[in-house]
DRENBA-525237 format. One record per residue: residue number from 1; residue in one letter; x, z, y of N, C-alpha, C in turn. Coordinates in steps of 0.001 Angstrom, whole numbers, plus 500000, padded with zeros to 6 digits. Example, Ala and Ser with C-alpha at 12.3 -4.5 7.8 and 13.67 -1.06 7.14 Angstrom:
<pts>
1|A|513190|507800|494310|512300|507800|495500|513200|507800|496700;
2|S|512850|507080|497750|513670|507140|498940|512900|507870|500030;
</pts>
This chain:
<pts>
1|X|500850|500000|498803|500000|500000|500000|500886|500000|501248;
2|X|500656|499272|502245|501438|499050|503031|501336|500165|504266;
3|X|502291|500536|504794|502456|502041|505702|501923|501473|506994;
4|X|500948|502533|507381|500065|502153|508772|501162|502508|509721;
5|X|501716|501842|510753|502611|502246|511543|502025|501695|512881;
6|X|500637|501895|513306|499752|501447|514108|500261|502946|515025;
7|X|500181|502428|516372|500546|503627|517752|499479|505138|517206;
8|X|498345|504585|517202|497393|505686|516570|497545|506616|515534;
9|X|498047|506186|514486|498784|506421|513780|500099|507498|513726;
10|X|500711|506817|514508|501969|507461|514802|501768|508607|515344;
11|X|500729|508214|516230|501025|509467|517286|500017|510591|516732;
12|X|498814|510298|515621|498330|511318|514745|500169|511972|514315;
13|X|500980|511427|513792|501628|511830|512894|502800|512835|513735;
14|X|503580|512563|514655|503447|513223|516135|502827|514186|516485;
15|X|502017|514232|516218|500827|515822|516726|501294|516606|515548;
16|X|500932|515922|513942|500751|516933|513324|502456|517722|512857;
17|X|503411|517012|513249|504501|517568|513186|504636|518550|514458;
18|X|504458|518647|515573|504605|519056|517004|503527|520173|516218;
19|X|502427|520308|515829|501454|521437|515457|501979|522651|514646;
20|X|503093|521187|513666|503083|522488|512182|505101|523233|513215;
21|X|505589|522514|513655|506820|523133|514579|506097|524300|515026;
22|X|505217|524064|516070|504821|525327|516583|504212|526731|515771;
23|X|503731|526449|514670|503366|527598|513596|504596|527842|513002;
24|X|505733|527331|512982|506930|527365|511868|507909|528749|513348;
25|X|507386|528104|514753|508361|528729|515568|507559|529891|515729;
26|X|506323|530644|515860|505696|531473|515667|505458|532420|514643;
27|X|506551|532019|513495|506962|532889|512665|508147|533137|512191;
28|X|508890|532283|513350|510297|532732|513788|511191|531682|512848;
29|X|510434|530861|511847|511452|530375|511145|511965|529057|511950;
30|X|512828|529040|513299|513323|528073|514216|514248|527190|513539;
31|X|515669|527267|512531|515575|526557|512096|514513|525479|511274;
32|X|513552|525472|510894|512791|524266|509805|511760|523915|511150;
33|X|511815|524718|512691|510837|524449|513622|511355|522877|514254;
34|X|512624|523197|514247|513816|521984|514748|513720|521043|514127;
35|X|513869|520825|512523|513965|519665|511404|512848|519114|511812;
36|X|511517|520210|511638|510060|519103|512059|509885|518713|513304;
37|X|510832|519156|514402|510514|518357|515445|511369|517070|515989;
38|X|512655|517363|514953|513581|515984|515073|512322|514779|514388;
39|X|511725|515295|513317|511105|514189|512931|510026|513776|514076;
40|X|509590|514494|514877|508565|513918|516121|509210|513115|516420;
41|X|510292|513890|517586|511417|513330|518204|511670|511516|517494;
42|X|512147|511612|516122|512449|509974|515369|511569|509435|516064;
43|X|510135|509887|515381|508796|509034|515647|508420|508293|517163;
44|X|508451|509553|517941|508185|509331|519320|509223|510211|520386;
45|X|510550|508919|520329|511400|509784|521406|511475|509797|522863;
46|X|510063|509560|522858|509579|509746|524860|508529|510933|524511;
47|X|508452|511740|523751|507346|513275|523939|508229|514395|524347;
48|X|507990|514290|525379|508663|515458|526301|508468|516914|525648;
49|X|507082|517384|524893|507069|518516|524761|507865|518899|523382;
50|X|508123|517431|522584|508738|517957|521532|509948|518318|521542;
51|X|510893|517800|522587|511838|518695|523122|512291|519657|523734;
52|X|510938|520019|524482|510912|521236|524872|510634|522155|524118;
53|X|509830|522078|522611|509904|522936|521496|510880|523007|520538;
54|X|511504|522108|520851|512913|522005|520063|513961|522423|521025;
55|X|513873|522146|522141|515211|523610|522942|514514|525277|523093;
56|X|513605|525057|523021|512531|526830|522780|513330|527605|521524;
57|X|513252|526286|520288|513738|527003|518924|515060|527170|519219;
58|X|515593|526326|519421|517577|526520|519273|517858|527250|520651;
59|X|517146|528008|521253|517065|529118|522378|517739|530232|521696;
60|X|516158|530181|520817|516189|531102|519711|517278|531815|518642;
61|X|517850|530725|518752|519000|530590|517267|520470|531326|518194;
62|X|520280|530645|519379|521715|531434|520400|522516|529477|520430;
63|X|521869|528890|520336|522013|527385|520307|521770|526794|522056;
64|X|522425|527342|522780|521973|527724|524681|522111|526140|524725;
65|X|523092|525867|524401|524008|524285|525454|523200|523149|524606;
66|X|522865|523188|523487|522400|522511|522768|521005|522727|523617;
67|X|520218|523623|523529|518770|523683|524265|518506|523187|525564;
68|X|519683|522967|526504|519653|522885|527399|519591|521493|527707;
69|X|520208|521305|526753|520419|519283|526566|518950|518383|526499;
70|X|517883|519633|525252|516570|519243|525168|515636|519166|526234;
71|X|515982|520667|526971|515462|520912|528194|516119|520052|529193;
72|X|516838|519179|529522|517356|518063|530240|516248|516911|530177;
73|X|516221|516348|528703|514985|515463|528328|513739|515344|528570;
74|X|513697|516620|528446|512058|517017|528201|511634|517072|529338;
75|X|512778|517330|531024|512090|517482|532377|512979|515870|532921;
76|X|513448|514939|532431|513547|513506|532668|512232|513213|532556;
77|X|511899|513042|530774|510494|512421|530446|509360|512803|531401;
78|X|509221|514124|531675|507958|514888|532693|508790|516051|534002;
79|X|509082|515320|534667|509511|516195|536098|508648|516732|536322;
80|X|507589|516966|536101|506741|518862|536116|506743|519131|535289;
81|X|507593|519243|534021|507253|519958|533004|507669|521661|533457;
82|X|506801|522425|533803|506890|523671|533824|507498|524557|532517;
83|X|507137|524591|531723|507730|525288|530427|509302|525214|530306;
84|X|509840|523224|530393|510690|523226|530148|511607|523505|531107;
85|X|511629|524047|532492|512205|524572|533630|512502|525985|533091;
86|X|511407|526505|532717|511594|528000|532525|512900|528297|531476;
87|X|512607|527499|530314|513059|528277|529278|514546|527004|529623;
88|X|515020|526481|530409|516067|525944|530759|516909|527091|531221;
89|X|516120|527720|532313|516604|528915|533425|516874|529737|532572;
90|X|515850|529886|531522|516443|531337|530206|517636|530724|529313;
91|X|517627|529824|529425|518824|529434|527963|519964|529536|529199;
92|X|519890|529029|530827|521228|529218|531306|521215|530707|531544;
93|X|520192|531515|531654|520489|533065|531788|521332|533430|530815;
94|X|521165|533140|529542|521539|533913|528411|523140|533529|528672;
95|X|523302|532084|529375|524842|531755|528999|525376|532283|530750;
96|X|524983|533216|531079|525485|533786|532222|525585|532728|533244;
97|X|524759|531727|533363|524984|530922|534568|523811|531010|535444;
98|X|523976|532143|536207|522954|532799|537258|522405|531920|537921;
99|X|523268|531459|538694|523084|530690|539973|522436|529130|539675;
100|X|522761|528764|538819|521859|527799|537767|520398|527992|537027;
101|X|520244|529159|536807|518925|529825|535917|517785|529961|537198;
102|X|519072|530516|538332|517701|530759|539557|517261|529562|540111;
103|X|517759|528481|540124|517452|527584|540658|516497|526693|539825;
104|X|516217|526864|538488|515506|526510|537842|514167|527346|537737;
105|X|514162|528785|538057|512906|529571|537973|512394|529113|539272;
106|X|513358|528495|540662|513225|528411|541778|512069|527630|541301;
107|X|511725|526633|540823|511481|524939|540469|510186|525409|540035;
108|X|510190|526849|538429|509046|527186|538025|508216|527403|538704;
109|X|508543|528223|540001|507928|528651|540585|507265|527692|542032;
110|X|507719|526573|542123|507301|525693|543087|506311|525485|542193;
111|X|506345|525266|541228|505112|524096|540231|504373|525085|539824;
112|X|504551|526587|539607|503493|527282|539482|503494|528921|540076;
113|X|503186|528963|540954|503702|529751|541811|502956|531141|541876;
114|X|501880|531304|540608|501492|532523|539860|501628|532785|538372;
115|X|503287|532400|538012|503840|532770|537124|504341|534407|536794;
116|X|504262|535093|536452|504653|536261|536868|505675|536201|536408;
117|X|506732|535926|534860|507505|536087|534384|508562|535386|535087;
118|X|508194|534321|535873|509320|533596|536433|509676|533864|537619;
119|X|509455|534876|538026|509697|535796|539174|510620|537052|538861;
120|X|509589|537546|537549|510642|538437|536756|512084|538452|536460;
121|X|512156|536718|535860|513508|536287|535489|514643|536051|536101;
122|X|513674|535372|537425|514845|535568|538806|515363|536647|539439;
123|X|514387|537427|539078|515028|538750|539613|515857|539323|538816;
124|X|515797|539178|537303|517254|539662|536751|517968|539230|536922;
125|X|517902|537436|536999|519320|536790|537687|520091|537218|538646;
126|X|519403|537691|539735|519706|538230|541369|520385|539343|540711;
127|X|519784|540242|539697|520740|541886|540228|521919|541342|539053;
128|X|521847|540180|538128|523113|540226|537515|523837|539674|537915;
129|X|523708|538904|539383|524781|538448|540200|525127|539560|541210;
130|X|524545|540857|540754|525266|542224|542180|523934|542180|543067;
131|X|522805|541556|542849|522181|541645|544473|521124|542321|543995;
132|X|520881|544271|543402|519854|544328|543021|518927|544626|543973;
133|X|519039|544634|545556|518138|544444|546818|517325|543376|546886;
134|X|517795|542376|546137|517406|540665|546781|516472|540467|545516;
135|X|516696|541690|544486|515863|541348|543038|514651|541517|543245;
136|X|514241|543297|543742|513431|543826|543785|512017|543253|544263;
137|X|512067|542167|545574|511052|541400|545970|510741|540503|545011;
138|X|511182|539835|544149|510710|539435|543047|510206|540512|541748;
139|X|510325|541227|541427|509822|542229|540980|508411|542339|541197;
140|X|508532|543018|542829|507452|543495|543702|505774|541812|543409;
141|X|506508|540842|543462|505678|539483|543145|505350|539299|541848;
142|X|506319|539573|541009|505834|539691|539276|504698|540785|539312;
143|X|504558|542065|539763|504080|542932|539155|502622|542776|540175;
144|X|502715|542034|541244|501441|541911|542290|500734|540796|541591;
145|X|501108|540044|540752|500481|538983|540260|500150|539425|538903;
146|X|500889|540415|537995|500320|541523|536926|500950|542242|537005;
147|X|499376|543495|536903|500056|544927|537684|500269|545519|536190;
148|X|499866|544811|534877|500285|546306|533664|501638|545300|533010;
149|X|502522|544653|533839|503550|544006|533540|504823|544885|533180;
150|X|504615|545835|532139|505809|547012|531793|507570|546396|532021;
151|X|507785|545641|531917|509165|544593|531883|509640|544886|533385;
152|X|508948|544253|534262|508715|544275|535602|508925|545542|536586;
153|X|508111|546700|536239|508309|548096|536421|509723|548484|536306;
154|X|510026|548340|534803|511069|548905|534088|512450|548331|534750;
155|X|512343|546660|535068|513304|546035|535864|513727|546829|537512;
156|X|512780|546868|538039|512616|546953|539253|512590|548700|539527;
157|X|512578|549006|538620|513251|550762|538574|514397|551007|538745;
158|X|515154|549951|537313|516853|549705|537444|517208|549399|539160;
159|X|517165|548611|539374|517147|547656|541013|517213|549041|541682;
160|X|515724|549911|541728|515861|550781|542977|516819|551889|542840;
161|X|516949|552554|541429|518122|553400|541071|519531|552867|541623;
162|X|519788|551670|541561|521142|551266|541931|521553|551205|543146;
163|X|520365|551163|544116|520646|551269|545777|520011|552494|546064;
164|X|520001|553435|545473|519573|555076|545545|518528|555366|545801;
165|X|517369|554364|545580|515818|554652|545329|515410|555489|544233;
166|X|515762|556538|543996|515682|557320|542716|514061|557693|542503;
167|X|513293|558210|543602|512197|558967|543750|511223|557498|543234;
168|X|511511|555976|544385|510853|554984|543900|511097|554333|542509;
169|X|512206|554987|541786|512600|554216|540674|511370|555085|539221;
170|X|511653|556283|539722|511111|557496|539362|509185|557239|539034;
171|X|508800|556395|540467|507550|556149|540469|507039|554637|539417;
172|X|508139|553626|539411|507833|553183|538729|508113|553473|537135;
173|X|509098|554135|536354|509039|554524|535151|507603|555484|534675;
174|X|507283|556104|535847|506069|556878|535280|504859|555550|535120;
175|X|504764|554186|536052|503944|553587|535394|504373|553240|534117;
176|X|505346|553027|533620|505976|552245|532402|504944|552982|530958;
177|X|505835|554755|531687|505164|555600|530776|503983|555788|530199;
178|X|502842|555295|531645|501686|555203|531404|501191|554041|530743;
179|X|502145|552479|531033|501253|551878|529895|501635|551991|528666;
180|X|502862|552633|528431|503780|552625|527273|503948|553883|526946;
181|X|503234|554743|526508|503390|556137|526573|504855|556469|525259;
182|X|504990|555536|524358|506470|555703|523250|507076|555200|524141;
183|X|507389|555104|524948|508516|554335|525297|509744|554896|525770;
184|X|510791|555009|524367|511446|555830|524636|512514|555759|526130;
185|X|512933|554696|526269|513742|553721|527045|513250|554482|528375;
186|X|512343|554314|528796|511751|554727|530145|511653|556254|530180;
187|X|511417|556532|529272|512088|557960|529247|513056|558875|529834;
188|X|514409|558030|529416|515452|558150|529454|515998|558208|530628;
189|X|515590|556305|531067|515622|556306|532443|515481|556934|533284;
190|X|514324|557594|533198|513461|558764|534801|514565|559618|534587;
191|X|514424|560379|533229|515201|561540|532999|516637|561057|533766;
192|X|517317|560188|533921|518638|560176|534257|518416|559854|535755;
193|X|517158|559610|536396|517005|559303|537798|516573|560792|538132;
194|X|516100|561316|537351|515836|562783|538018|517016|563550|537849;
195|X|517870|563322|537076|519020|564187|537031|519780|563376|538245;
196|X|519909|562551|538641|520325|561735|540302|519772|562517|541492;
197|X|518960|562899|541229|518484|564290|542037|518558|565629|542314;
198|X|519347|566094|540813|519445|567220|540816|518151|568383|540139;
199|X|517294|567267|539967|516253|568726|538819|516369|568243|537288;
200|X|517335|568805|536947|518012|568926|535660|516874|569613|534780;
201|X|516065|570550|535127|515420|570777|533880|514318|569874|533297;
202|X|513658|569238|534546|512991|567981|534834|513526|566736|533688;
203|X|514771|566457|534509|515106|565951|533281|515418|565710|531697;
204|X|515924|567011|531218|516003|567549|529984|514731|567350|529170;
205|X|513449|567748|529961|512219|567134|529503|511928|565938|528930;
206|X|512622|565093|529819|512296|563782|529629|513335|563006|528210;
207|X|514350|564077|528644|515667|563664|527562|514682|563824|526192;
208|X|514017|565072|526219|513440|565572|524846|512452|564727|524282;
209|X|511751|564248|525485|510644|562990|525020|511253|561826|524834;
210|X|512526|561202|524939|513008|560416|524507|513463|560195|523057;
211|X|514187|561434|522736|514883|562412|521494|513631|562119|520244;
212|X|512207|562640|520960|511132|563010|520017|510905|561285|519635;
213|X|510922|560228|520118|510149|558952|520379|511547|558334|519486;
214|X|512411|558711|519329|513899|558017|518843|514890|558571|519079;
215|X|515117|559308|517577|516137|559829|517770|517728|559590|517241;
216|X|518022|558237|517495|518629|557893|517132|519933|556791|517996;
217|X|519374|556909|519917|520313|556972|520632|520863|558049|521298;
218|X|522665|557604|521032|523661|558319|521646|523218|558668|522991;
219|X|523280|557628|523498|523357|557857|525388|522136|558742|525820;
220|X|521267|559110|524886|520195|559655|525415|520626|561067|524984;
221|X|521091|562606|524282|521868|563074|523515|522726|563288|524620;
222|X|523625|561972|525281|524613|562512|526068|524153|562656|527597;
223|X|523001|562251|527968|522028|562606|529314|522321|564087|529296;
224|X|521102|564026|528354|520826|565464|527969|521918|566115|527948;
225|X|523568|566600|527062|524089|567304|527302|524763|567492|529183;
226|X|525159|566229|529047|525366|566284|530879|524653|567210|531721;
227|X|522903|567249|531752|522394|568384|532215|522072|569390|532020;
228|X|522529|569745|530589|522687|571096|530579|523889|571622|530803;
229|X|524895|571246|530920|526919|571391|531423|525932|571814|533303;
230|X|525159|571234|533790|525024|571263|534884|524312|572604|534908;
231|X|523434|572793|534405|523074|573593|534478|523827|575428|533436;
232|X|524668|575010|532993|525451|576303|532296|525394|576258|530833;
233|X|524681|575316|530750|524345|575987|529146|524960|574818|528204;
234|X|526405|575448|528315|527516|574990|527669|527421|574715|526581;
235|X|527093|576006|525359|527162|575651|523908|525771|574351|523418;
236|X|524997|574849|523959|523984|573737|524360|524144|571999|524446;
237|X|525241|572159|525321|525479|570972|526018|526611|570522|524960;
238|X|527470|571141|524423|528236|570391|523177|527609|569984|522117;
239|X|526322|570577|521656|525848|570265|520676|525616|568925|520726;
240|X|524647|568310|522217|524550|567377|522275|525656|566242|522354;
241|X|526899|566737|523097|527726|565704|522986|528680|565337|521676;
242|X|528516|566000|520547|528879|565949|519221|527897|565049|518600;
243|X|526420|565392|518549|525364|564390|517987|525315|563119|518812;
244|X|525736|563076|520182|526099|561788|520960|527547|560832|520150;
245|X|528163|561604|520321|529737|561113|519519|529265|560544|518331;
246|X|528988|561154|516989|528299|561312|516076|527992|559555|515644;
247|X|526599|559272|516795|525232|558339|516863|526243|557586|517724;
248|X|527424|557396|518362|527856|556459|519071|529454|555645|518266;
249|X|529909|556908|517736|530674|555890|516309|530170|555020|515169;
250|X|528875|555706|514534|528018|554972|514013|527552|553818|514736;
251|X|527459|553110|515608|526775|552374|516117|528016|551071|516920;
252|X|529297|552000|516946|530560|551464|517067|530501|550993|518663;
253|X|530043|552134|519647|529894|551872|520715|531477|552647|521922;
254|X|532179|551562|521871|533582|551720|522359|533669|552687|523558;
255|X|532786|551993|524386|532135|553065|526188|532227|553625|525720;
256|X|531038|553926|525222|530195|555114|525316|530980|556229|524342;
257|X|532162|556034|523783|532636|556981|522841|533485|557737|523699;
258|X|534584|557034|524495|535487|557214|525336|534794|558186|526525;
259|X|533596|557738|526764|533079|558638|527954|532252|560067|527339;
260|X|532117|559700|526305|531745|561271|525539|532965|562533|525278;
261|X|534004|561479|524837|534811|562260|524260|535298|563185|525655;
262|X|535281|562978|526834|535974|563134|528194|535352|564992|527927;
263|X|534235|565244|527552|533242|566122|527736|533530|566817|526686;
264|X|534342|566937|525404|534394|567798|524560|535743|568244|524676;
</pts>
């Protein structure tokens, strides 16, 4: 029987590869997401989105320069392709090329300019180029466009802690807390912004709700002993920096060993 290779055809055959990629990348298996979308790609190598699901997967894999190549294609074929801007800006984030990533969320954000995440992203770009002042207004736009955006909060906490907004950094981890009540991470955080303040027992609290939620980071262990050394309670405070030591050789964390050990 002779093979229908009619446009209709094809481009049924096109979809249903581009369909079954996207269920294959939604369960993470990105290599076999790639194989079925090279075969789009054979079929029809002007479908912009199949390259943009094929630099999404090899994102995935830590495959940056390679994704980026797709994401090149995929915004030739469709200069608004929004998606493929974004996750361009994320594959150059990941490869530390800031000033490149922002200029691509710049782009997301011309073409859709109630993105929240792509506001988000620029703003990590900004404080990982040193500017966590210039971040925060992007932050402030991610989280005005969604306010239970925990990422956003949690970002823009870091940001205000680093230019000595402790009290505002403080205010946003307690939202974190509230939509994320496990969350050990944010925990931690406040607790070490309130110890930036000086109410150490305040903090210790927070150390403990971190401790209770996961107990199985160092740096949180070594918060905690830090404020109790501050506050006197020495034997106290070694315990923790032994179970810090402990949870930070296990984990083969070089810093963080060196700056423990300073304390015993």
């Amino acid at each position: 029987m002779k093979k229908d290779n009619s446009p209709k055809n094809v481009a049924k055959s096109v979809k249903n590869y581009f369909d079954k990629a996207q269920k294959l990348y939604e369960q993470k298996d990105y290599s076999t997401a790639i194989s079925t979308l090279d075969e789009a790609i054979r079929l029809d190598p002007k479908y912009a989105r199949a390259y943009n699901g094929r630099g999404a997967a090899k994102n995935e894999i830590g495959q940056h320069i390679e994704a980026i190549s797709d994401f090149d294609e995929a915004i030739r074929l469709d200069p608004n392709n929004t998606k493929a801007y974004y996750n361009r800006g994320l594959a150059k984030y990941r490869l530390e090329q800031y000033f490149d990533a922002i200029s691509d969320f710049d782009e997301v954000i011309r073409l859709d300019p109630n993105l929240a995440l792509a506001y988000n992203d620029r703003g990590l770009a900004k404080y990982k180029l040193g500017h966590p002042k210039d971040a925060i207004p992007d932050y402030d736009e991610a989280i005005r466009l969604d306010p239970k955006f925990v990422a956003a909060y949690g970002n823009r906490s870091v940001a205000k802690s680093d230019i000595g907004q402790h009290f505002e950094a403080i205010s946003d981890l307690d939202m974190v807390i509230r939509l994320e009540p496990e969350n050990n991470a944010a925990y931690n955080d406040r607790g070490a912004d309130k110890a930036c303040l000086g109410h150490y027992d305040a903090a210790i609290a927070d150390f403990d709700a971190a401790i209770r939620i996961n107990s199985e980071e160092a740096d949180v262990y070594f918060n905690r002993g830090l404020c109790k050394k501050k506050l006197g309670r020495t034997a106290d405070a070694n315990q923790d920096f032994q179970k810090a030591l402990s949870l930070a050789e296990k984990a083969g964390d070089a810093e963080l060993i060196t700056k423990i050990k300073k304390y015993i």
